[in-house]
Residue, then its C-alpha position, 0 to 999 in steps of 0.5 A: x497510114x499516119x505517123x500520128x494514127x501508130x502510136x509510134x514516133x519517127x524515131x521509133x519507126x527508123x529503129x523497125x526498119x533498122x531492126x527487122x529490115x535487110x537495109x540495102x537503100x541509104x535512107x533520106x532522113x524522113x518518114x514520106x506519108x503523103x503524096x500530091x502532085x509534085x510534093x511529098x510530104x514528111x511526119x510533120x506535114x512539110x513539102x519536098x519537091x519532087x524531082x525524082x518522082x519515086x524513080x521515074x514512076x509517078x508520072x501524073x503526079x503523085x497520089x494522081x486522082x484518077x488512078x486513086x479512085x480506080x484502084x479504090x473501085x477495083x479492089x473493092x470489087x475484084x482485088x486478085x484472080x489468076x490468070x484463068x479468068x478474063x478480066x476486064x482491066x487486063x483486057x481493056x489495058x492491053x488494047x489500049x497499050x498496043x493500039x497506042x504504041x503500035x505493037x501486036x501483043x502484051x505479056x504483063x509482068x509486075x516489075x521492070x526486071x521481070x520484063x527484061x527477063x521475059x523479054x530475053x526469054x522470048x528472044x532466046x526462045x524465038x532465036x533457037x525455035x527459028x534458027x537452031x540450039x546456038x542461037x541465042x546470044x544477045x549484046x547489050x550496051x557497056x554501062x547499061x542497067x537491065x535490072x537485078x533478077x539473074x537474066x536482066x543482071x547478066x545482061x547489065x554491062x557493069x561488070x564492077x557494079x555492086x549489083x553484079x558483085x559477089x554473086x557467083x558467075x553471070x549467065x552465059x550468053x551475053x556480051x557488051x559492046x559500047x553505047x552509041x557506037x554501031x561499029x562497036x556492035x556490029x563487032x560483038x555480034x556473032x553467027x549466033x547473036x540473036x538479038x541487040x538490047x539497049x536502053x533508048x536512054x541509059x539511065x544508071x550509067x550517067x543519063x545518055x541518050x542513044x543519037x538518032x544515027x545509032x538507032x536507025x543504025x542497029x535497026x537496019x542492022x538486025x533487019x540484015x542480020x535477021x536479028x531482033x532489037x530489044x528496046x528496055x524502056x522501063x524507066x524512058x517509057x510512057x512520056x517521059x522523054x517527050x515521046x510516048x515511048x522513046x522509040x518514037x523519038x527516033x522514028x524506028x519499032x523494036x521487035x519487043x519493048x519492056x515497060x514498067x515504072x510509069x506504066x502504073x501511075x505509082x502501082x507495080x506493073x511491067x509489061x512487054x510488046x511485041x511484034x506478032x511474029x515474035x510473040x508466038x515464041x511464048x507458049x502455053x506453060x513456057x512463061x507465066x505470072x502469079x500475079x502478072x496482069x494483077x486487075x487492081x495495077x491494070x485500073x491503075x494503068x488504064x487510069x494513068x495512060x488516060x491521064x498522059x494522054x489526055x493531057x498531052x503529058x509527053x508534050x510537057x516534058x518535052x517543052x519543059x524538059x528543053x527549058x530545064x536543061x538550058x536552065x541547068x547550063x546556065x545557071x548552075x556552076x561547075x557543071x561539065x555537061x547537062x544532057x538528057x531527053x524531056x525530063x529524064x536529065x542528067x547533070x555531070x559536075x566537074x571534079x569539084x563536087x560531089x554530086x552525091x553531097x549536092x543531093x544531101x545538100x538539095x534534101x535539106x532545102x527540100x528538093x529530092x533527086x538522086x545521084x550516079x556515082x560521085x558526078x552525076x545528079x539525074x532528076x526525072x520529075x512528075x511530067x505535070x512539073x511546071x517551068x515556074x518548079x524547075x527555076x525552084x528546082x534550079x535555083x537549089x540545085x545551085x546554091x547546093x553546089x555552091x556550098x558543096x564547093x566552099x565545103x570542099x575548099x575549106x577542107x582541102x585548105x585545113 
């Protein structure tokens, strides 16, 4: 839909969305209309560079041709069914997920909190079906993000976060322990803890990547414990870390993986795997979904796991990703650290600027990225992004902070 097709001007869109909307997102001040490749483009048909990528999701590009022109075939013939019928998208994308990543058996979802929710659920249930009633605590990551339905929110290690304030008490039956810390989690756990759950690459608490001695660390424990690892991989999932999963990354499986985001290629659809053993805790009438498996998402799903992989996507965001970040060390100032895995990246500033004026500032030179708390900008571009873009993306990115840091000065010294 276009601005100019409404009758309406952007200003009188802004006062809709002001007036009829509950409003919890800070707004960028422009109206996106279209989208190709690495650009979105405003009302008046000027590019920004994509460096956020709608928060890890358009991983082929935006408005990728492929997934087009599967969700435009799909929903002209078969746009929604419940889940009674087989349908072929569900099934031809299951096989496809679970023979590429190597897991046994899916359950879609729409979201990313929905699959953390349903991977708890099966966790839970699994734990008190084997072992007992008590079994059924799960440690999670101190900083972790898990989503905001009740489960995955309760689950979130961020205990002063706003998505976590004012809500009344979290659900029973979680505990946190501290990110790439084995000892830490070996500790929280108790006779009863069923199942560890960690982000491979914890993405809202600063863009930190689990080590390699971590991973195979809690892998090993929950095999003597008789415990499960939970892998949310909702935002690090399908190429973007340089793997297809970031599990791969480590040489390890979970016993269950969410996914969402880049799963789509830009349509809503979450999903988990897991080990057969695991996934008989899911029964006839324990979990289900309206419109989970939704055939128009699952063309659009087929199409984009066909575009990753056909053109060895995680392979570029692996090279490229490598290049970006030692681009980003060596030529933008004032950082305290640049950290990240392929092209999900993080760069924390030292107290001196603002990383969430750096974002305003890189929005009026027309590059999008986002910001963490006042010190970490994280980028997670398209993952057809080109080294040429990421020296555009850098060079912004410095005159950003730059003219952050005169800003600051200047009004320390008045």
């Amino acid at each position: 839909m276009r601005l100019r097709d409404t009758g309406y001007s952007a200003e009188e869109i802004k006062e809709m969305v002001s007036k009829y909307m509950i409003e919890t997102y800070e707004r960028f001040g422009f109206i996106a209309e279209r989208g190709d490749g690495m650009y979105l483009y405003d009302e008046k048909d000027i590019p920004y560079l994509d460096f956020y990528a709608g928060v890890a999701v358009n991983s082929s590009g935006n408005c990728n041709k492929a997934v087009v022109k599967a969700v435009q075939e799909q929903a002209a013939q078969l746009m929604q069914t419940f889940n009674y019928p087989y349908t072929i998208p569900q099934a031809l994308l299951a096989r496809k997920i679970c023979t590429t990543i190597g897991m046994d058996k899916i359950f879609y979802q729409n979201t990313g909190t929905e699959a953390n929710e349903a991977m708890i659920k099966m966790a839970r249930k699994y734990g008190i079906e084997k072992y007992g009633p008590s079994r059924y605590h799960i440690v999670t990551a101190a900083h972790s993000f898990h989503g905001r339905t009740f489960g995955s929110m309760s689950a979130t290690g961020q205990p002063d976060n706003a998505c976590q304030q004012g809500f009344g008490p979290m659900e029973k039956g979680f505990s946190y322990a501290k990110f790439n810390d084995l000892q830490s989690f070996k500790d929280a756990c108790t006779e009863d803890t069923i199942a560890i759950m960690i982000e491979p690459v914890q993405g809202e608490g600063g863009v930190y990547p689990a080590t390699k001695e971590f991973m195979t660390g809690l892998r090993r424990f929950c095999d003597e414990k008789g415990m499960l690892l939970l892998l949310d991989e909702v935002q690090s999932g399908w190429g973007r870390t340089g793997a297809v999963m970031s599990y791969m990354n480590y040489g390890i499986k979970p016993d269950i993986v969410s996914m969402a985001k880049a799963l789509g290629g830009g349509m809503p659809i979450g999903a988990i795997c897991a080990t057969e053993e695991v996934a008989k805790a899911f029964t006839a009438g324990s979990h289900g979904s309206t419109f989970g498996g939704h055939p128009v998402c699952c063309a659009a799903a087929l199409a984009e796991i066909d575009e990753l992989m056909r053109r060895d996507l995680p392979g570029n965001a692996r090279k490229v990703g490598e290049y970006f970040m030692e681009k980003l060390r060596a030529e933008v100032p004032y950082v305290k650290e640049v950290r990240g895995q392929g092209l999900f990246v993080g760069v924390e500033f030292q107290g001196s600027v603002d990383a969430h004026e750096v974002k305003h500032q890189c929005f009026e030179k027309r590059l999008l990225i986002t910001s963490i708390g006042s010190s970490v900008i994280r980028m997670v571009p398209p993952l057809i992004v080109t080294k040429a873009q990421c020296d555009q993306a850098v060079k912004i990115i410095k005159e950003a902070v730059e003219a952050c840091h005169v800003k600051k000065a200047e009004t320390e010294a008045a």
